[in-house]
C-alpha positions as CSV (number, residue, x, y, z in Angstrom):
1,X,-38.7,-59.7,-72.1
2,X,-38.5,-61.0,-68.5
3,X,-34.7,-60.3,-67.8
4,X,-35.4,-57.4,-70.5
5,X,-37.6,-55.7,-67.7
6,X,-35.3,-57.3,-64.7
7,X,-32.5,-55.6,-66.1
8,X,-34.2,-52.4,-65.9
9,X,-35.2,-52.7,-62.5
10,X,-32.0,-53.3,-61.1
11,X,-30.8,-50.3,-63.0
12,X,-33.4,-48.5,-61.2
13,X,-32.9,-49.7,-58.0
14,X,-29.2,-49.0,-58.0
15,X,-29.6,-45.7,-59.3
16,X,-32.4,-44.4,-56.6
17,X,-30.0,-46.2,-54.3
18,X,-27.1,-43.7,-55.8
19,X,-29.1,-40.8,-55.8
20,X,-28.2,-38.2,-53.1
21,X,-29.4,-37.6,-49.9
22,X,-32.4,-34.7,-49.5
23,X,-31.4,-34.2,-45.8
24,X,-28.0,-33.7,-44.5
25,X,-27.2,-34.2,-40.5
26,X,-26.0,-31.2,-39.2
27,X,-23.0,-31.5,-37.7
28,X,-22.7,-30.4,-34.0
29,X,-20.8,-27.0,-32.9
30,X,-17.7,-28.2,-31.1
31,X,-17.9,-26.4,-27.5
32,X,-14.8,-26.9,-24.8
33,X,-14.1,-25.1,-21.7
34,X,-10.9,-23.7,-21.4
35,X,-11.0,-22.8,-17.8
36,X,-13.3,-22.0,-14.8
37,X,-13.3,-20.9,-11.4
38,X,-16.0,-20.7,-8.5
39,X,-16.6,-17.2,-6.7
40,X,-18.5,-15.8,-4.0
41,X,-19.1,-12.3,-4.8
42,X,-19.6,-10.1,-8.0
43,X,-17.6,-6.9,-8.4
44,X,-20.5,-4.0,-7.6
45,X,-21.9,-2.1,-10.4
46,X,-23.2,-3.1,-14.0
47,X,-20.6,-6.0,-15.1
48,X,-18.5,-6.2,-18.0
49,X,-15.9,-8.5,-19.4
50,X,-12.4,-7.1,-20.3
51,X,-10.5,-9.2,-23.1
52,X,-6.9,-8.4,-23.0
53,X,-3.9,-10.2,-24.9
54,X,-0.6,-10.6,-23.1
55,X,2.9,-11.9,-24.7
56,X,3.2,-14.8,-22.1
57,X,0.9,-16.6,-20.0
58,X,2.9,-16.2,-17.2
59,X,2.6,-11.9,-17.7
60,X,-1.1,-13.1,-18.1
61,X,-1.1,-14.7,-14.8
62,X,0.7,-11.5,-13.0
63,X,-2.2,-9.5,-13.9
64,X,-5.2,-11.5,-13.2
65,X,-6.8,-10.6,-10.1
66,X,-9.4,-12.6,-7.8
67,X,-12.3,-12.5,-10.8
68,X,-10.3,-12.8,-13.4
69,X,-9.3,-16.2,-15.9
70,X,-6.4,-17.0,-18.4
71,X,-6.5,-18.9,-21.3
72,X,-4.6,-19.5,-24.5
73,X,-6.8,-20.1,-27.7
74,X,-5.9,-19.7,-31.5
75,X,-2.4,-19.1,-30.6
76,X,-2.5,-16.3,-28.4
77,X,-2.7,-15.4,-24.3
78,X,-5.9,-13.9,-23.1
79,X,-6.8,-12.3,-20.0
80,X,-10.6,-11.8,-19.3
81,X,-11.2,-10.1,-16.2
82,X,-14.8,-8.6,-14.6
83,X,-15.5,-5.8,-13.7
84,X,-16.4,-2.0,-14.4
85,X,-16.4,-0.3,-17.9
86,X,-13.0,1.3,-18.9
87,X,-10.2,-0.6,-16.7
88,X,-7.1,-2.2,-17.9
89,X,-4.4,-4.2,-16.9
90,X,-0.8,-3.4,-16.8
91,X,1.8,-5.0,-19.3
92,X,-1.8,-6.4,-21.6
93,X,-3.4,-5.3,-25.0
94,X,-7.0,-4.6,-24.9
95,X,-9.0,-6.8,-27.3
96,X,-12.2,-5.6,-26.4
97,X,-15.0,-4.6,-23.7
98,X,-18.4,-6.5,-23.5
99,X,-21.4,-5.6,-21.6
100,X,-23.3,-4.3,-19.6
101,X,-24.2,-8.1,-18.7
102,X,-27.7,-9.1,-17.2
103,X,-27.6,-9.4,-13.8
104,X,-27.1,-12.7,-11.8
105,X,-27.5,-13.0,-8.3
106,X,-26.7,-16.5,-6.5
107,X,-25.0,-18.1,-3.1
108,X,-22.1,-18.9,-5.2
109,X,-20.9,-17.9,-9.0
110,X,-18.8,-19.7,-11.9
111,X,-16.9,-18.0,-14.2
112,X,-16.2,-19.9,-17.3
113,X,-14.4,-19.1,-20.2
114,X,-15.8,-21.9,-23.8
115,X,-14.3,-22.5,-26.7
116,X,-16.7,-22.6,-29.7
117,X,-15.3,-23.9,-33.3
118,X,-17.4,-25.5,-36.1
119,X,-17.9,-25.5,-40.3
120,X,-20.3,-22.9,-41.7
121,X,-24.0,-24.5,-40.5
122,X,-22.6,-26.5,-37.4
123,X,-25.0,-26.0,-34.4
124,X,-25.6,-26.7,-30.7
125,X,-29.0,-28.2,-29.4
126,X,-31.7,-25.8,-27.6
127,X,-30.2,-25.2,-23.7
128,X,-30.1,-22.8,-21.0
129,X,-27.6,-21.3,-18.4
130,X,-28.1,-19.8,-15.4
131,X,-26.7,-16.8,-15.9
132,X,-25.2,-14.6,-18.5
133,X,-23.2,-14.9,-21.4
134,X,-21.2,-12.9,-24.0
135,X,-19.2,-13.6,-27.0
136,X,-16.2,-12.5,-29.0
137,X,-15.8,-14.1,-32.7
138,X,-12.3,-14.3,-33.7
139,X,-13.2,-15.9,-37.2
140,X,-16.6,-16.9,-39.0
141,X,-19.5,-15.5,-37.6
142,X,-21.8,-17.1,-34.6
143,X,-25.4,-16.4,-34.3
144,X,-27.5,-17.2,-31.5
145,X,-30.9,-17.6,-31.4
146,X,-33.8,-17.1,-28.7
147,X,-37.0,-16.5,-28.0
148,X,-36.9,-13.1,-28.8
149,X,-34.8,-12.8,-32.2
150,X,-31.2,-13.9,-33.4
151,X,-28.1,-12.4,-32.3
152,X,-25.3,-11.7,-34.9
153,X,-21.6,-11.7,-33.8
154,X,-19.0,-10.9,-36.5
155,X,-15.4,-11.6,-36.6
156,X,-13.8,-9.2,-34.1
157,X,-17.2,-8.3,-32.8
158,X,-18.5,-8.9,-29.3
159,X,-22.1,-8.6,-27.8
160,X,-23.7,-9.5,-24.9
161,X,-26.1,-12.3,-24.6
162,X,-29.7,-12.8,-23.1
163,X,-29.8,-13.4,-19.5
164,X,-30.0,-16.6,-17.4
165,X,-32.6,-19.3,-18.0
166,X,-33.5,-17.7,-21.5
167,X,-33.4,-21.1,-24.4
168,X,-31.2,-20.1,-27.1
169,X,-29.5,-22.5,-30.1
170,X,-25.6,-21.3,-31.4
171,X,-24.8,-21.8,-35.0
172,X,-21.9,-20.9,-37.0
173,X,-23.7,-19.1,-39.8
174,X,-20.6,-17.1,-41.8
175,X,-19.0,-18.2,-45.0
176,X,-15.9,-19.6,-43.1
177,X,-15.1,-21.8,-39.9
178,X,-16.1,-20.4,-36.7
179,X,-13.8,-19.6,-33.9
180,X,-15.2,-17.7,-30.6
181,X,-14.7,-17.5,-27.1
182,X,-17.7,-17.4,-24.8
183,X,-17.4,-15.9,-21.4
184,X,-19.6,-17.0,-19.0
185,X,-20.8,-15.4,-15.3
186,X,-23.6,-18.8,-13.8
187,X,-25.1,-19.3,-11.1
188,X,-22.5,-22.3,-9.5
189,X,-24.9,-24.5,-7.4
190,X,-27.4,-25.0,-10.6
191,X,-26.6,-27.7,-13.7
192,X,-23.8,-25.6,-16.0
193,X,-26.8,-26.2,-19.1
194,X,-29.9,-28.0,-19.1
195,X,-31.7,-29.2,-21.9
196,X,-34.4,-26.3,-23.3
197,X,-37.2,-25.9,-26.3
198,X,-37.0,-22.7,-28.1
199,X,-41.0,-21.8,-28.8
C-alpha cells in the first residue's frame, strides 16, 4: 500500500509540475532609433510631420531640408520633415500628414525618428518624454495608453500623441505583428525617457 500511494504521489507531482503556466511574461515591444538630429529652433506655426517615400535615399537626402530626417524601414525610403500643414517635397510620394502636435518649447530640440516592432500583446514599460510624439502603423495595430484614455493607431493610420511629460505604456494590440514608426520632437537637454507610473 506504501509504494501503492508513493506511486501516486509522484504521478501527481510530475503532473502539477507539467501542468501549464497561469501567467505568461509579456514580452517587451522592440523600440530602435533609426536616426536623430539636435536643433535650435522650431519652424513657426502649429507643427506637423510630413511622411514622404522617395525611390533612393540619396533623392531622400536632396530633399531634406534643415528639420528634416531620413530613414529606411520595411524596405522603403522615408523622408519626414516639420513643418506647416500641406507642403511637399519635390521628386517624394506623400505617405501622410500628422498633427497639429502639442507644443514644445526648450533651449535646444531633438528630432528623432523610432522604430517600434513586436507580436500581438508585446508592450513597453510606463515612461515619459519631453515633448511630443506621433505615430504611423505600417502593419498590426499600436495602442498607447495614458492617463486620460488609450489611443488606437491602425495600419496606414497616423495620430498624434499626448504632449510632453504625459506617462503613457505602447502595446501592439492587432491580430498581426506590429510595425510603426514614431516621430519624435523632445526637449534635447532633458533624459530622451524616464521612468513614469500611469495612475
Amino acid at each position: 500500500m506504501k509504494r501503492i500511494l508513493t506511486g501516486m504521489m509522484a504521478v501527481l507531482v510530475c503532473g502539477l509540475s507539467l501542468s501549464p503556466r497561469t501567467a505568461i511574461a509579456q514580452q517587451a515591444l522592440v523600440v530602435e532609433a533609426l536616426v536623430e538630429k539636435k536643433i535650435k529652433e522650431l519652424p513657426a506655426g502649429p507643427l506637423y510631420w510630413r511622411i514622404e517615400n522617395f525611390p533612393t535615399r540619396a533623392e531622400a537626402e536632396a530633399a531634406a531640408g534643415p528639420v528634416a530626417l531620413v530613414a529606411q524601414s520595411g524596405g522603403k525610403i522615408w523622408l519626414f520633415t516639420l513643418g506647416p500643414s500641406g507642403g511637399s517635397s519635390p521628386g517624394g510620394a506623400k505617405v501622410a500628414e500628422v498633427g497639429p502636435l502639442p507644443k514644445v518649447v526648450a533651449k535646444e530640440y531633438l528630432l528623432r525618428i523610432n522604430e517600434a516592432s513586436g507580436p500581438p500583446g508585446s508592450i513597453t514599460t510606463v515612461h515619459t518624454h519631453p515633448g511630443s510624439e506621433a505615430f504611423y502603423v505600417l502593419a498590426g495595430e499600436q495602442s498607447i495608453r495614458t492617463p486620460d484614455g488609450t489611443i488606437r493607431v491602425s495600419m496606414a493610420q497616423s495620430k498624434t500623441g499626448p504632449g510632453g511629460d504625459t506617462p503613457l505604456q505602447v502595446s501592439s494590440t492587432g491580430s498581426t505583428e506590429l510595425h510603426a514608426l514614431v516621430m519624435f520632437v523632445v526637449d534635447a537637454t532633458k533624459p530622451f525617457s524616464s521612468p513614469a507610473k500611469l495612475p
